[in-house]
C-alpha positions in Angstrom: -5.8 28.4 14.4 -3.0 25.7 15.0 -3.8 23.5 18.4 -1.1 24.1 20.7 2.0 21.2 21.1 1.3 19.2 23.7 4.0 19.4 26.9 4.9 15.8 26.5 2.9 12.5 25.0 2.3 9.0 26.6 2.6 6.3 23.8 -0.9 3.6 24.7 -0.9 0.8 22.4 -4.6 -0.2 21.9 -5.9 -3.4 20.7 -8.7 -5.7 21.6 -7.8 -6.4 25.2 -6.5 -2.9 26.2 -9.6 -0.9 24.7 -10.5 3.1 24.7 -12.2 2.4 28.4 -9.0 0.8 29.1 -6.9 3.6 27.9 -9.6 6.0 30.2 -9.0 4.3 33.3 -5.0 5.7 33.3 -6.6 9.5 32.7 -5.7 9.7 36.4 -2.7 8.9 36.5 -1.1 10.1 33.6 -2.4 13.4 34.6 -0.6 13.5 38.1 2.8 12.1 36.2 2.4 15.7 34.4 1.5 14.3 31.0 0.5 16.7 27.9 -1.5 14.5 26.2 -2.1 11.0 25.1 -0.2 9.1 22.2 -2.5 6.4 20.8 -1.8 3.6 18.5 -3.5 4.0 15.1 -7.9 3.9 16.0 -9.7 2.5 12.9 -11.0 -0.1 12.1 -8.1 -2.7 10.9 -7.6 -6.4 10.0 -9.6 -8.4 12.8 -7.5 -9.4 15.7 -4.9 -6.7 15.3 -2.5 -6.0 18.2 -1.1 -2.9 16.4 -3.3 -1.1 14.4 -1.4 -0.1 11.0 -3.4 -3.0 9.1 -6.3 -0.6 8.3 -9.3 -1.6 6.1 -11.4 1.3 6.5 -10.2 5.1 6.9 -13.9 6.2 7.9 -15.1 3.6 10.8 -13.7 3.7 14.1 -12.5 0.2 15.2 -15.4 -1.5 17.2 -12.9 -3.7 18.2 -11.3 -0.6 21.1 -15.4 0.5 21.4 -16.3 1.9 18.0 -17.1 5.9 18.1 -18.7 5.7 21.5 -15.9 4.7 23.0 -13.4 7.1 21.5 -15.3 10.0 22.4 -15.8 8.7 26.4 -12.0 8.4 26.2 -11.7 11.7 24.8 -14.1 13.5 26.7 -12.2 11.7 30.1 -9.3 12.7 29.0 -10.2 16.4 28.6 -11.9 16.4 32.0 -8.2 15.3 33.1 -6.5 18.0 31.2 -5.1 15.7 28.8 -4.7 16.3 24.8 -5.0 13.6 22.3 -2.5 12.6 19.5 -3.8 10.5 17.0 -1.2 8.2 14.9 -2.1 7.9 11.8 -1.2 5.8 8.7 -2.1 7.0 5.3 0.8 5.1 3.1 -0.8 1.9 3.1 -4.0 -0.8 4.1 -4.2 -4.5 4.9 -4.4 -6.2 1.8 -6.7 -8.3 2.7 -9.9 -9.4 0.8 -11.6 -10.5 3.8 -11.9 -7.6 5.9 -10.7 -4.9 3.3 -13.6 -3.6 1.1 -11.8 -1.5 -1.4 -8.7 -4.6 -1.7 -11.9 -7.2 -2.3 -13.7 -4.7 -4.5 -10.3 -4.5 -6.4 -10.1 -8.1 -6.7 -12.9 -8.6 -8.0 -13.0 -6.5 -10.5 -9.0 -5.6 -11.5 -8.4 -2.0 -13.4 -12.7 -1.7 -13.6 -12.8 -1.4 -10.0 -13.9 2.0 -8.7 -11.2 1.3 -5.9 -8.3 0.5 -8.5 -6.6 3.8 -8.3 -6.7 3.7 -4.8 -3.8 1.5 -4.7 -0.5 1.6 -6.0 -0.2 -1.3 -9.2 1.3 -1.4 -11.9 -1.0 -3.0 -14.2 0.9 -3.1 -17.2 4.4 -5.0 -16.1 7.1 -6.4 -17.9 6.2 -9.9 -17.1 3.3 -10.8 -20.2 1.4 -13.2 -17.4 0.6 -10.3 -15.0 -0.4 -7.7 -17.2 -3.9 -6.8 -16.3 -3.4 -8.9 -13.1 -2.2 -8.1 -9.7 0.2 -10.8 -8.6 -0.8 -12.3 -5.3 2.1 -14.4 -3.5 -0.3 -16.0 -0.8 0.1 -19.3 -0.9 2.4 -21.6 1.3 3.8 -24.0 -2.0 4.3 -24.2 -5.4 0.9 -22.6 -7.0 0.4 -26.2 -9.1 1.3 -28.1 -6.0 -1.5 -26.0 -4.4 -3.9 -26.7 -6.6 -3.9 -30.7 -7.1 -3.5 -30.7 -3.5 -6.8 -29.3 -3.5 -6.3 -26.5 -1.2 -7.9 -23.8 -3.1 -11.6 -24.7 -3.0 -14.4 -22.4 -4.2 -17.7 -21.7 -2.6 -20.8 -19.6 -3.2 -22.9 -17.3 -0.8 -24.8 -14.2 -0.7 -24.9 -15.0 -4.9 -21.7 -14.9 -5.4 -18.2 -16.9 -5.9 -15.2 -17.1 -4.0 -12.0 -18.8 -4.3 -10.9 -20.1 -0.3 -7.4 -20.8 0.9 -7.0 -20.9 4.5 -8.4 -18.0 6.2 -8.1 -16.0 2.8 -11.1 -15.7 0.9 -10.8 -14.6 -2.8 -13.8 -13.1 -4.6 -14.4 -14.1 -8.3 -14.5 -12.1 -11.3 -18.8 -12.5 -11.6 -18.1 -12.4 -15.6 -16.3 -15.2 -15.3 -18.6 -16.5 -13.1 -20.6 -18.1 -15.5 -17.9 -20.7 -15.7 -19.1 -22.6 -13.2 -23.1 -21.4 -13.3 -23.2 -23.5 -17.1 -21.9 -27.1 -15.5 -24.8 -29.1 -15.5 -27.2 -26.8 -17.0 -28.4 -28.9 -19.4 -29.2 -31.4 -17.0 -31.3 -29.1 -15.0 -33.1 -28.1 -18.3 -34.3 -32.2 -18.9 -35.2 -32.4 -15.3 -37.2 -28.8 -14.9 -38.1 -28.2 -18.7 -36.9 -25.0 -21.0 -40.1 -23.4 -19.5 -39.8 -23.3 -15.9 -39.5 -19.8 -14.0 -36.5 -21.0 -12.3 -34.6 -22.3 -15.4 -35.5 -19.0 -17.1 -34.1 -16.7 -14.4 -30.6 -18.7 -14.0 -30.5 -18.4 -17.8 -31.5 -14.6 -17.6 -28.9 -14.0 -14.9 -26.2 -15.9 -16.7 -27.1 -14.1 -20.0 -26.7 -10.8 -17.7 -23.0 -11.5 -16.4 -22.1 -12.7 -19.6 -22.8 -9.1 -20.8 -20.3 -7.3 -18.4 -18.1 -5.0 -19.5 -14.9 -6.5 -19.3 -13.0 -6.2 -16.3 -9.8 -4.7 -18.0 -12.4 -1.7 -19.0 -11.6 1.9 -17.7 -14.0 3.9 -19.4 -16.0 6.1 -16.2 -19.4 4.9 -18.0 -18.1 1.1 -18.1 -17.2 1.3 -14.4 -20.3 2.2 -13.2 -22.3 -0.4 -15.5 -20.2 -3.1 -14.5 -20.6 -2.2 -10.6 -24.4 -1.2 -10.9 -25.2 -4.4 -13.3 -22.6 -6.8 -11.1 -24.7 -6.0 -7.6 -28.0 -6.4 -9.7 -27.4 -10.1 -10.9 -26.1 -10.7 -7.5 -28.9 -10.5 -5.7 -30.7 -12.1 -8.0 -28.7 -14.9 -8.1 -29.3 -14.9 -4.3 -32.9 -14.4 -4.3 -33.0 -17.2 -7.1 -30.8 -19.8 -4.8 -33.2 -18.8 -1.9 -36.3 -19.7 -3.3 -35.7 -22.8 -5.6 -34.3 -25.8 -3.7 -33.6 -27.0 -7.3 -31.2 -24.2 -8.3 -29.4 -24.3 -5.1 -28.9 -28.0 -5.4 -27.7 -27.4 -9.1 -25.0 -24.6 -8.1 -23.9 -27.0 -5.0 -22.8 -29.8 -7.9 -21.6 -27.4 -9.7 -19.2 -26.1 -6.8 -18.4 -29.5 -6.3 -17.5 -30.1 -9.7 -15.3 -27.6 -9.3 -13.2 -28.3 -6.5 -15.1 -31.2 -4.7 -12.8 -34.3 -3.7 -13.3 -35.2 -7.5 -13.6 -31.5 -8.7 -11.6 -31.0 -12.3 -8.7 -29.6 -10.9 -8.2 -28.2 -14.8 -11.3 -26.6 -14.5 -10.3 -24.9 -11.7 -7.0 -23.3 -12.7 -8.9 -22.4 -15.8 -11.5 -20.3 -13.5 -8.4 -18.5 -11.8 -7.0 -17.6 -15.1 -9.5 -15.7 -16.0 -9.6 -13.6 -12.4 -8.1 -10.2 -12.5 -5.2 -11.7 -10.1 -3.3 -14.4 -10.4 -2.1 -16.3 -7.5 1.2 -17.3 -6.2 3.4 -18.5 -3.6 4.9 -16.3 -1.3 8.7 -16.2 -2.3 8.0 -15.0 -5.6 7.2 -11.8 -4.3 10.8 -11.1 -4.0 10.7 -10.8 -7.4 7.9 -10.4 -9.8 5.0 -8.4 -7.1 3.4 -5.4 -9.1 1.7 -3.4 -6.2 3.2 -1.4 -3.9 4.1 -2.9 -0.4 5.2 -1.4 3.3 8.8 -2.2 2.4 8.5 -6.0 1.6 5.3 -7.1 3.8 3.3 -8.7 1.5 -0.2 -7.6 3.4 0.3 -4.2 3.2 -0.6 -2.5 0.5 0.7 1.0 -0.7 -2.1 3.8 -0.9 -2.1 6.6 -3.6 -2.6 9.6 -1.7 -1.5 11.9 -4.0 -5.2 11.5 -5.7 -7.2 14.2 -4.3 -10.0 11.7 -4.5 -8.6 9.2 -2.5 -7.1 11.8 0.2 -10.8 13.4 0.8 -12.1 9.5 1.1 -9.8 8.6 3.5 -9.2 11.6 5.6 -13.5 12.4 6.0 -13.5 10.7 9.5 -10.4 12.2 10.4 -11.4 15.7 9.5 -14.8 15.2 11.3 -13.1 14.2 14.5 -10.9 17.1 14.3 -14.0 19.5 13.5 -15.3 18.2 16.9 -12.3 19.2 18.4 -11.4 15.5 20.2 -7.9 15.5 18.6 -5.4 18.0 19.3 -2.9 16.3 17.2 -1.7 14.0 14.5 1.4 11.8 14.0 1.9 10.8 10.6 3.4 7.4 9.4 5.9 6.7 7.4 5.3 10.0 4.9 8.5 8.9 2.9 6.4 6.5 1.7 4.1 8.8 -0.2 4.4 9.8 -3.7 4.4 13.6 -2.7 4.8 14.1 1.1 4.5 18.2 0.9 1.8 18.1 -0.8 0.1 15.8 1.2 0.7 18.0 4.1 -0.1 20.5 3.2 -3.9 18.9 2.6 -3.6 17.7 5.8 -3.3 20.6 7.5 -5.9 22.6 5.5 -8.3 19.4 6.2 -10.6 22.1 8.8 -10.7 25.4 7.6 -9.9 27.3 10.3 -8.8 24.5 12.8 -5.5 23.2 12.0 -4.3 20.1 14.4 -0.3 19.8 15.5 1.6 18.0 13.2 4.3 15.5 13.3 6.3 13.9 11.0 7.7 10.0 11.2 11.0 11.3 9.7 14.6 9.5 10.3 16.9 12.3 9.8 20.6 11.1 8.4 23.3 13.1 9.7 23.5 16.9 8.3 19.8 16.1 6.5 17.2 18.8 7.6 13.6 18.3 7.8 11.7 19.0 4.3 9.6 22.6 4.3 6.7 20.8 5.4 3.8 22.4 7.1 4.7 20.3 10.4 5.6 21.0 13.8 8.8 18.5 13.6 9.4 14.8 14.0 8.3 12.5 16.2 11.9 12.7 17.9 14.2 10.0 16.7 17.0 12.0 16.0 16.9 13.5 19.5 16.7 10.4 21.0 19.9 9.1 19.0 21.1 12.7 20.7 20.0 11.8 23.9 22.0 8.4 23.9 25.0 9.8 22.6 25.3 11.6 26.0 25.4 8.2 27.6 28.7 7.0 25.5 31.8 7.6 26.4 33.5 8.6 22.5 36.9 7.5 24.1 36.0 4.4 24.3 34.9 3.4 20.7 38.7 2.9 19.7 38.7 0.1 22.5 35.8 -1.3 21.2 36.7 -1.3 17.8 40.0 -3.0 18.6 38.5 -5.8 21.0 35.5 -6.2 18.1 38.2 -6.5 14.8 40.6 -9.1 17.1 37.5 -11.2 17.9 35.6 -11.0 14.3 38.9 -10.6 12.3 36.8 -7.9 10.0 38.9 -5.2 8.7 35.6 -3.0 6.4 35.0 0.1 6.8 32.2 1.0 7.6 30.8 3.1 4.6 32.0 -0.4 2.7 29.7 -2.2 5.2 26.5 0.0 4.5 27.3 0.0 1.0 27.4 -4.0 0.8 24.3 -4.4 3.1 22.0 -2.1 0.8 23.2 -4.3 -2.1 22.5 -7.4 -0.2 18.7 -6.6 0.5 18.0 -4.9 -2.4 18.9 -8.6 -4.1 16.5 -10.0 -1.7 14.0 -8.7 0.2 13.4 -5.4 -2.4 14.3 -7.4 -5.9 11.1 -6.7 -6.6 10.6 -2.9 -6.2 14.5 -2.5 -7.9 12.7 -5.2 -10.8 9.8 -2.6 -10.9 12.1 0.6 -11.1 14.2 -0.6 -13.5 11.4 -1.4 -16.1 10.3 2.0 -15.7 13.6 3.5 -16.6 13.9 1.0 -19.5 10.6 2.3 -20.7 11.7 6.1 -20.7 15.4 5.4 -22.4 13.8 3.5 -25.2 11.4 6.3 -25.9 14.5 8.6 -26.5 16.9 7.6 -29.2 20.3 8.7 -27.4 19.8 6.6 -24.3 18.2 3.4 -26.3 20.7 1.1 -26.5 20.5 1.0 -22.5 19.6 -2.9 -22.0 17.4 -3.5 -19.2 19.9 -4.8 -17.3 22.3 -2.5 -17.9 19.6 -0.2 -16.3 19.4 -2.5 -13.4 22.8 -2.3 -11.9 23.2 1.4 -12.3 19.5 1.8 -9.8 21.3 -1.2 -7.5 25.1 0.8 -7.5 23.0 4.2 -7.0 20.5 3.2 -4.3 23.8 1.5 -2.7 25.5 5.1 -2.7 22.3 7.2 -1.8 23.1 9.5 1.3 19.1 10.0 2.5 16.1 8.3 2.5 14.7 10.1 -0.2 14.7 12.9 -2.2 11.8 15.3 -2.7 11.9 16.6 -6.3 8.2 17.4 -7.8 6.6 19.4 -10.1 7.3 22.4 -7.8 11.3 22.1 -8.5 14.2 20.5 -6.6 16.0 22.0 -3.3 20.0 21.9 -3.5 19.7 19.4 -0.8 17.9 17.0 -3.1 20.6 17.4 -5.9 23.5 17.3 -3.3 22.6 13.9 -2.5 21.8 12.9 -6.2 25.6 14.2 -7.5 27.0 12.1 -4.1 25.5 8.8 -5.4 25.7 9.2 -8.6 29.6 10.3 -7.9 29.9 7.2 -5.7 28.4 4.8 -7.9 30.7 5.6 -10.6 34.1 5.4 -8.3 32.5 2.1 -7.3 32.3 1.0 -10.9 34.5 2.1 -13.3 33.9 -0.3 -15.6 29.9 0.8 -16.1 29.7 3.2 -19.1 30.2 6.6 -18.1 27.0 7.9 -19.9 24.7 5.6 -18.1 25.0 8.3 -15.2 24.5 11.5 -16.7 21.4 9.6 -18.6 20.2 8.5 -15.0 20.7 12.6 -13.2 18.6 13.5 -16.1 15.7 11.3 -15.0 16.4 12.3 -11.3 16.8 16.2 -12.2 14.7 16.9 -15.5 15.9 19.6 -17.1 13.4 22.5 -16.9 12.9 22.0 -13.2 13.9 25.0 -11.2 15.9 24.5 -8.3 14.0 26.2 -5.3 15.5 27.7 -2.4 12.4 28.7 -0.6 8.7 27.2 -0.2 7.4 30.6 -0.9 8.5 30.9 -4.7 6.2 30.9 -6.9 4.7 27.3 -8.9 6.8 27.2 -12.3 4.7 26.3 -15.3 3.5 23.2 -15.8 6.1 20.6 -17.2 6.3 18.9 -20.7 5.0 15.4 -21.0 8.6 13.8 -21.4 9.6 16.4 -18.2 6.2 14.8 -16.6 7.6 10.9 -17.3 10.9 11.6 -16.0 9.2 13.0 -13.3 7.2 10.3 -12.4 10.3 8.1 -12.3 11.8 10.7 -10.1 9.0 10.7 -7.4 8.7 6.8 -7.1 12.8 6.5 -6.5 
């Protein structure tokens, strides 16, 4: 059963001061203005303070900032009583990254690749640049990261029995190996003054002993994982319980913090503690250039989400599922799906999320010209190519020659404007996305140095032919998976790749049939319809290239 399309949708932008009893109070009204159903912002919980919603930090709680679950469900059950549906907006591509108020980010953090939340996000952990590799680069800070730090900025603290690193209203967590850094200042000072024997000085030593023995936090092995997490909480709370208890060992770890980063703290001491933290921090421009996570286009506190794991779909789509199960939302907008590594098949999971109760579906799609929507299990988009309809009928065509005459006497330009596009996709891809084109074009380096014909391909060689393709690319995307390629997704790969090379004649030739080979492996079928059936599974080099293909 598919809920039926709503008539028409009224767009409420909740937040702190405009909650769900807010959003009720309008049931009247919006009902006698003839409205299908209500369009709300996105409803869990997000960063603290949010006046939009998209910052989420956990998939599974509703935000008690618009009245937590009680409140949605007096909103929804008013609404019903009003005739009214409810469309929920929802935003799997990415979460605040944000250590704070983000429990899988922190837990990340904390404990890099041996995080059970590590695959949750998109990182690359194993990036060109030697000084991130195991790290996730985090371009949070306001100066120079030296200048930072012997301005005394950073400044550690502990609580709850553990460490973490503070910098304005961020709030770091430390690797509790690592730790022990810090736990050992002094220590033999608190051994003269308590003896070798005392309970207290026994426990510290057992605890420290403990995180010492950690599996490091580059480990990736399942068993590992779990030790590390289950041993980690274990020697935190007894670290807690320890400071609780002995006003000696609290006053012990309170020098030691000052030590640290007091007003006289060894500043040396302190980067050393950071170095050894599965992230390493930054200032904020050098994101442009050298960040190894996924972002929402280039906002740094956004992080990108790996959805394609079935694991991390089915954790972050319970609440959802549960809510439609109850049968208080009649439909779902979806943000930004381009964004995902495999929008159909994500879908298609979506709408098989209730067996037997599938919501109404809408995609955040742009359309270009001539570009149809994808065979997705959706009901459309949420509109913006109508709307760019819809305003066409208020322009009067004859005019534009006027305009374009007034516009070139008073700005002297004379570019076309296919030159225009072409030049302003150059010029933010060597700013504002350096970084993701950085990112893309070590991937393709990697794959033409595993094959001998396409080796002597230098890295930067690599780098202009993405920059001059991307430049030519007709669509947003293209959808090629494991499932095949549709002609519309090679049409627009032969246009830029054609483009590109008119563009630059001077770029060897075979540099672009070495690039549609990555963008169209070969032993891919080309599929004309969804309802062919899967072609067998593809060779590891087929399943590289592929990868490559899905992440351009």
């Amino acid at each position: 059963m598919t809920d039926a399309a709503p008539s028409s949708t009224y767009r409420l932008q909740l937040h702190r001061d405009f909650d769900f009893d807010a959003a009720a109070a309008l049931a009247p009204y919006l009902s006698q203005l003839g409205i299908g159903a209500c369009y709300t912002s996105p409803i869990l919980k997000a960063r603290p303070g949010s006046l939009h919603g998209y910052d989420i930090v956990d998939h599974n709680e509703i935000n008690p900032e618009l009245g937590g679950e009680e409140g949605f469900r007096r909103l929804s059950a008013v609404l019903s009583a009003h005739g009214l549906g409810l469309v929920l907006d929802f935003v799997p591509n990415h979460m605040a990254a944000d250590a704070a108020a983000n429990p899988w980010w922190r837990d990340m953090l904390e404990n890099g690749p041996s995080s059970a939340h590590a695959r949750a996000f998109d990182i690359d952990w194993a990036p060109l640049k030697q000084a991130i590799r195991g790290r996730v680069l985090l371009p949070i800070l306001g100066d120079q990261y030296g200048l930072v730090l012997e301005q005394r900025q950073l400044t550690l603290h502990f609580e709850d029995g553990g460490f973490e690193v503070c910098y304005f209203d961020h709030r770091l967590p430390v690797n509790p190996r690592q730790s022990t850094m810090v736990l050992r200042i002094g220590i033999e000072a608190l051994q003269a003054r308590l003896g070798d024997a005392s309970p207290e000085v026994q426990e510290l030593l057992a605890i420290i002993t403990g995180l010492d023995h950690l599996p490091p936090y580059l480990s990736t092995g399942a068993d590992q994982i779990g030790e590390r997490a289950r041993d980690k909480a274990a020697l935190r709370e007894r670290l807690a319980r320890l400071a609780d208890t002995s006003p000696a060992i609290r006053q012990h770890i309170a020098a030691a913090v000052a030590a640290v980063s007091g007003p006289e703290g060894d500043v040396d001491l302190l980067h050393r503690l950071l170095e050894a933290q599965p992230y390493r921090l930054a200032y904020w421009r050098v994101a442009a250039h050298e960040i190894n996570y996924r972002r929402f286009f280039d906002i740094n506190d956004l992080a990108g989400v790996r959805m394609e794991e079935p694991e991390v779909f089915a954790a972050t789509h319970a609440l959802l599922g549960r809510l439609v199960a109850d049968g208080l939302v009649a439909g779902i907008r979806i943000d930004h799906p381009d964004g995902l590594f495999d929008p159909e098949v994500y879908f298609e999971r979506l709408a098989g999320l209730v067996p037997g109760r599938r919501p109404w579906i809408v995609a955040e799609k742009i359309l270009s010209a001539r570009e149809r929507l994808p065979g997705w299990p959706v009901a459309g988009t949420t509109g913006y190519n109508f709307l760019n309809d819809v305003n066409g009928v208020f322009v009067r065509r004859s005019g534009a020659g006027r305009l374009r005459r007034v516009y070139r006497r008073v700005s002297a330009a004379r570019t076309p404007l296919g030159d225009v596009v072409y030049d302003s996709k150059r010029l933010i891809m060597a700013t504002s996305l350096a970084s993701e084109l950085n990112v893309l074009a070590d991937s393709l380096d990697r794959l033409s140095e595993a094959d001998r014909r396409s080796r002597d391909y230098t890295l930067d060689s690599l780098r202009d032919l993405l920059r001059e393709t991307v430049a030519c690319f007709p669509v947003y995307r293209t959808y090629v998976s494991e499932r095949g390629f549709t002609a519309a997704d090679r049409t627009a790969i032969e246009i830029a790749l054609g483009q590109a090379r008119r563009r630059n004649p001077a770029m060897e030739s075979s540099i672009f049939a070495f690039l549609r080979g990555v963008l169209l492996p070969d032993g891919l079928p080309q599929r004309d319809r969804r309802e062919q059936p899967p072609p067998p599974a593809p060779s590891p080099d087929v399943r590289a290239r592929l990868g490559f293909a899905m992440h351009f």
